[in-house]
mmCIF file of the C-alpha atoms, coordinates in Angstrom:
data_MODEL
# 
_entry.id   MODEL 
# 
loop_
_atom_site.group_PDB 
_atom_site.id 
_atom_site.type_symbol 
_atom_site.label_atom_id 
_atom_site.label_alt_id 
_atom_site.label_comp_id 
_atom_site.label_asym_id 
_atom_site.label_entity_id 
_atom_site.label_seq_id 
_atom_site.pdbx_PDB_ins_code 
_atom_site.Cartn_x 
_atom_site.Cartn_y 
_atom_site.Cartn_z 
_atom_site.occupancy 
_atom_site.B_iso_or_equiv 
_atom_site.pdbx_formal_charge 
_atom_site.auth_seq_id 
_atom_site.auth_comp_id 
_atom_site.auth_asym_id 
_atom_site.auth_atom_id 
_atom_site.pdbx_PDB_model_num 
ATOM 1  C CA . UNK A 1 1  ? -200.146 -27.580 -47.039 1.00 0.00 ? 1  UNK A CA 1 
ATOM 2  C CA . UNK A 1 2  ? -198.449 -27.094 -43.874 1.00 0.00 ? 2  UNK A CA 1 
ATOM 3  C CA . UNK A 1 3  ? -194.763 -26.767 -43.458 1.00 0.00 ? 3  UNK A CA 1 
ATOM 4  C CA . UNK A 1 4  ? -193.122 -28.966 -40.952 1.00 0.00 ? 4  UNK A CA 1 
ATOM 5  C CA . UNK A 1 5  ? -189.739 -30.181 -42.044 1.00 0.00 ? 5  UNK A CA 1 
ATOM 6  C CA . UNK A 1 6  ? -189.188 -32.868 -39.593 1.00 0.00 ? 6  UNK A CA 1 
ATOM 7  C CA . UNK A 1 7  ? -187.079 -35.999 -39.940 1.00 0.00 ? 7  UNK A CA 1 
ATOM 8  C CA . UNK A 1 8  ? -188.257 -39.010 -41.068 1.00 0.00 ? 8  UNK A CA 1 
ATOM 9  C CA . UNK A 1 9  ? -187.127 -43.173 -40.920 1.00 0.00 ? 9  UNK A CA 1 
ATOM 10 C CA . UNK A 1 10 ? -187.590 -44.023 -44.828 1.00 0.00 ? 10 UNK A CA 1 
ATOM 11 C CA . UNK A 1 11 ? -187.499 -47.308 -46.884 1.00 0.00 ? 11 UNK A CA 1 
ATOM 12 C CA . UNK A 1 12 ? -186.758 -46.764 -50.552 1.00 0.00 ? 12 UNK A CA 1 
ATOM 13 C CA . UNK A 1 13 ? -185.166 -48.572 -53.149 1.00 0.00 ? 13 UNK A CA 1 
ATOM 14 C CA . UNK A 1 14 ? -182.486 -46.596 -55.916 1.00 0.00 ? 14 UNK A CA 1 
ATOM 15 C CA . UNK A 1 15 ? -182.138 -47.203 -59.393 1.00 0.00 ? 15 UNK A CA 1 
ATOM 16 C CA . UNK A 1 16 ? -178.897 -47.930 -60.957 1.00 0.00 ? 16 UNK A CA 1 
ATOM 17 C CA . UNK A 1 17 ? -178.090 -44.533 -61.286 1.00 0.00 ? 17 UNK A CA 1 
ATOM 18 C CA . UNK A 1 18 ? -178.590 -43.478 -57.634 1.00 0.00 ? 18 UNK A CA 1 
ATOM 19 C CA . UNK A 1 19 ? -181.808 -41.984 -57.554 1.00 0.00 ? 19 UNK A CA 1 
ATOM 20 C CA . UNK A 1 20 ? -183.947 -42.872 -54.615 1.00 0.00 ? 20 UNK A CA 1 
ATOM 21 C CA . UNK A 1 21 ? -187.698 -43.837 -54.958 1.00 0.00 ? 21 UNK A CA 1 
ATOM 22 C CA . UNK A 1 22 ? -189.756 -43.593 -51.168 1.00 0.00 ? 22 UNK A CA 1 
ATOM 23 C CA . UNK A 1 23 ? -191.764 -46.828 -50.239 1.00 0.00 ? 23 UNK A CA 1 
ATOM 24 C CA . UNK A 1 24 ? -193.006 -45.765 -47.063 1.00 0.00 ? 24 UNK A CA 1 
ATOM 25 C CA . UNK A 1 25 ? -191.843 -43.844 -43.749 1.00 0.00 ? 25 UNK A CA 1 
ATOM 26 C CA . UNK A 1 26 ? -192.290 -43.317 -39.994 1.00 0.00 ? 26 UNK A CA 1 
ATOM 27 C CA . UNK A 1 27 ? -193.275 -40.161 -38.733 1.00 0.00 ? 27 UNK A CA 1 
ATOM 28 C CA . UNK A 1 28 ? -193.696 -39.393 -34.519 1.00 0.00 ? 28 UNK A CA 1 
ATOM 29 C CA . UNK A 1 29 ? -196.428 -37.814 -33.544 1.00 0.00 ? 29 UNK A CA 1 
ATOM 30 C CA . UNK A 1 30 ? -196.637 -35.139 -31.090 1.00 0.00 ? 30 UNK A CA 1 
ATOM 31 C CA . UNK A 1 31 ? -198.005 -37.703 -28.623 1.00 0.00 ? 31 UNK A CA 1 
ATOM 32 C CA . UNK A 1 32 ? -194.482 -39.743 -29.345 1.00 0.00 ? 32 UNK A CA 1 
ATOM 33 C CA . UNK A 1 33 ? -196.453 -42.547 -30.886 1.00 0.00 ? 33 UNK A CA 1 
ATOM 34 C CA . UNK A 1 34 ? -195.302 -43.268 -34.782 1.00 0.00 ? 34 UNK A CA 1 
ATOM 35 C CA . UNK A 1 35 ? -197.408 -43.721 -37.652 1.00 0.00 ? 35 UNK A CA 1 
ATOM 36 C CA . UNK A 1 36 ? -196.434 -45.917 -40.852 1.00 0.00 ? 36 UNK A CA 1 
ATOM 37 C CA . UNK A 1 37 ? -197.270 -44.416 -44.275 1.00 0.00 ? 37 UNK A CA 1 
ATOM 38 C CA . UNK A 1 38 ? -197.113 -46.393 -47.180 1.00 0.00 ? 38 UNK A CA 1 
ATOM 39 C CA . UNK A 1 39 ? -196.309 -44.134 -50.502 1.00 0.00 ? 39 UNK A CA 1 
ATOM 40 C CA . UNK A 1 40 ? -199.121 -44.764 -52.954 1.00 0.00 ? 40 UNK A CA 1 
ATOM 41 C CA . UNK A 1 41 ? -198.023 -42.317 -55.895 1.00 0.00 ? 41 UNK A CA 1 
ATOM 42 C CA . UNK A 1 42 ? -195.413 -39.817 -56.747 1.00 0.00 ? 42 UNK A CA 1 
ATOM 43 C CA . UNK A 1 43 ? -196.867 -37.476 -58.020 1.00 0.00 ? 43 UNK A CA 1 
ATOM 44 C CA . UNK A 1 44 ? -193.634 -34.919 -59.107 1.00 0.00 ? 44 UNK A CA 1 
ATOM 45 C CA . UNK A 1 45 ? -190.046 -35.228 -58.469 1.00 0.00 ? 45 UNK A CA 1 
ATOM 46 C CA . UNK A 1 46 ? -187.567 -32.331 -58.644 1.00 0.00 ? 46 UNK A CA 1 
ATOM 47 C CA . UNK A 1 47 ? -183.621 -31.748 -58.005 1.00 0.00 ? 47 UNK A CA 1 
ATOM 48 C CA . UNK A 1 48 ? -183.159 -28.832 -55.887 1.00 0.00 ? 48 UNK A CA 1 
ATOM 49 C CA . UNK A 1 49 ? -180.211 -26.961 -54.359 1.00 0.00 ? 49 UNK A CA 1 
ATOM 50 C CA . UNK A 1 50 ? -180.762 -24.605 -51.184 1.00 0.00 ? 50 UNK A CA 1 
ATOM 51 C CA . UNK A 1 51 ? -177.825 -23.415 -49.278 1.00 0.00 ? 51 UNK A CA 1 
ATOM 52 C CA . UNK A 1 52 ? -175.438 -25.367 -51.435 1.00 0.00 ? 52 UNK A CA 1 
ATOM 53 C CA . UNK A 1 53 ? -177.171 -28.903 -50.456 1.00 0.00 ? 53 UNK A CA 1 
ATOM 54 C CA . UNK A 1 54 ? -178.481 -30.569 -53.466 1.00 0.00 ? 54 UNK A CA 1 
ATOM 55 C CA . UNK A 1 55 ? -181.908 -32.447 -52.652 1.00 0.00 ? 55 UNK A CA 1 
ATOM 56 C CA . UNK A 1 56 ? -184.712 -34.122 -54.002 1.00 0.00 ? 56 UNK A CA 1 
ATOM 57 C CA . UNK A 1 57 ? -187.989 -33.092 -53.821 1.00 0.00 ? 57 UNK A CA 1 
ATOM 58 C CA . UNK A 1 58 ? -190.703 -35.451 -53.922 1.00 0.00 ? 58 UNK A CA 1 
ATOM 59 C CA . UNK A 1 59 ? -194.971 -34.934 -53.983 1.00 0.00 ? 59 UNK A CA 1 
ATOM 60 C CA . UNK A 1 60 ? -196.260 -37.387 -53.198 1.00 0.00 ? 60 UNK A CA 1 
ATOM 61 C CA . UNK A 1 61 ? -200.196 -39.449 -52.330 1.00 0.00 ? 61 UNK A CA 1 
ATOM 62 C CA . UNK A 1 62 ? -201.390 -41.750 -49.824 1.00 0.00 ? 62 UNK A CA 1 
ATOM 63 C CA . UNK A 1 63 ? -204.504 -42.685 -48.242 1.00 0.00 ? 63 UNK A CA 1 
ATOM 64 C CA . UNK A 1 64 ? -203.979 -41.242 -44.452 1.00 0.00 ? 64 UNK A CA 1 
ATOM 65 C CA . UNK A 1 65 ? -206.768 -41.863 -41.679 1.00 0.00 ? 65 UNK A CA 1 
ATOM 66 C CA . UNK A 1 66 ? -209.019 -42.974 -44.791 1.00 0.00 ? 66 UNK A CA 1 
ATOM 67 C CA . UNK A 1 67 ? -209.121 -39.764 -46.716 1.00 0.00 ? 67 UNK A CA 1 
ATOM 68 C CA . UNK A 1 68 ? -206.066 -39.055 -49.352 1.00 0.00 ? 68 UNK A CA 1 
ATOM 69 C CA . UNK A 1 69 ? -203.822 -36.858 -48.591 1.00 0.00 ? 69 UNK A CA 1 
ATOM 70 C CA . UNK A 1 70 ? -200.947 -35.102 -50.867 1.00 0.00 ? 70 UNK A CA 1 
ATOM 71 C CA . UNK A 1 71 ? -197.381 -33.917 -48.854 1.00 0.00 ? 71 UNK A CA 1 
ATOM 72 C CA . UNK A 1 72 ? -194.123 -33.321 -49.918 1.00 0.00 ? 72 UNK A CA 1 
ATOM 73 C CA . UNK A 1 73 ? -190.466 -35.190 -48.727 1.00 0.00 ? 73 UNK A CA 1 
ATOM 74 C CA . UNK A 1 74 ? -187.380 -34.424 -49.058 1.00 0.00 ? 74 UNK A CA 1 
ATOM 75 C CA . UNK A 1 75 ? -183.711 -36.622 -49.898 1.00 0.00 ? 75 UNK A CA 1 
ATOM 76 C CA . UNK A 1 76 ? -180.662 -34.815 -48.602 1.00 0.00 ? 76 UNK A CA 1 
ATOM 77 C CA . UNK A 1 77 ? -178.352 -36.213 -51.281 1.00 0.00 ? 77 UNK A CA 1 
ATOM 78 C CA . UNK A 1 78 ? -174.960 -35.162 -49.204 1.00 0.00 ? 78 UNK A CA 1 
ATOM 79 C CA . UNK A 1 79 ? -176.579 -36.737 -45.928 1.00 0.00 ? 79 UNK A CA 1 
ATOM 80 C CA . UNK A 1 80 ? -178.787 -39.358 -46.691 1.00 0.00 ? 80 UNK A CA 1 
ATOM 81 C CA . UNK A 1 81 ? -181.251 -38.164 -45.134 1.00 0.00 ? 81 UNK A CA 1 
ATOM 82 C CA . UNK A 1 82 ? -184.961 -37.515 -45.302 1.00 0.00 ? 82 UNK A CA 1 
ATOM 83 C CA . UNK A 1 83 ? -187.229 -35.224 -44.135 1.00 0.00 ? 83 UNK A CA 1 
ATOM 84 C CA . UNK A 1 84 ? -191.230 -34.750 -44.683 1.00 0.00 ? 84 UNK A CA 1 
ATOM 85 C CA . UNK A 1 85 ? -191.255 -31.457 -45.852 1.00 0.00 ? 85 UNK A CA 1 
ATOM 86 C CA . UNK A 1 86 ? -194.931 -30.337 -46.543 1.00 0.00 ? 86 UNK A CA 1 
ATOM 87 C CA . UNK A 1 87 ? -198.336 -31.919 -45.463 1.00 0.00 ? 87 UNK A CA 1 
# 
């Protein structure tokens, strides 16, 4: 997998407790054109820390450009925010 740590626009939904499950996400593309991704699995899920920020790391499947693919986000917990981490 390649690392490219790049924002992301998410939809998830959170249980009760506060943890966040991904439903699918918007990535640009080097063109500037975006590309929807629907999560089909999670596959692991992990709490992290690095530099003090707790995350969430999630591996996760979905069929890209007909052929599945496995890639890894990640939840910034402090700032809400997701990234796609790994792909």
């Amino acid at each position: 997998m390649k690392v490219i740590f790049k924002t992301i626009e998410m939809i998830a939904w959170f249980t009760e407790d506060g943890t966040p499950r991904p439903i699918r996400f918007k990535v640009k593309n080097e063109d500037e054109s975006t590309t929807v991704i629907k999560v089909d699995r999670v596959l692991y899920k992990e709490k992290e820390k690095i530099a003090g920020n707790p995350m969430i790391l999630f591996r996760c499947q979905s069929v890209i450009n007909e052929a599945s693919r496995v890639y890894e986000l990640k939840y910034e917990m402090n700032t809400c925010k997701w990234l796609i981490y790994k792909m």
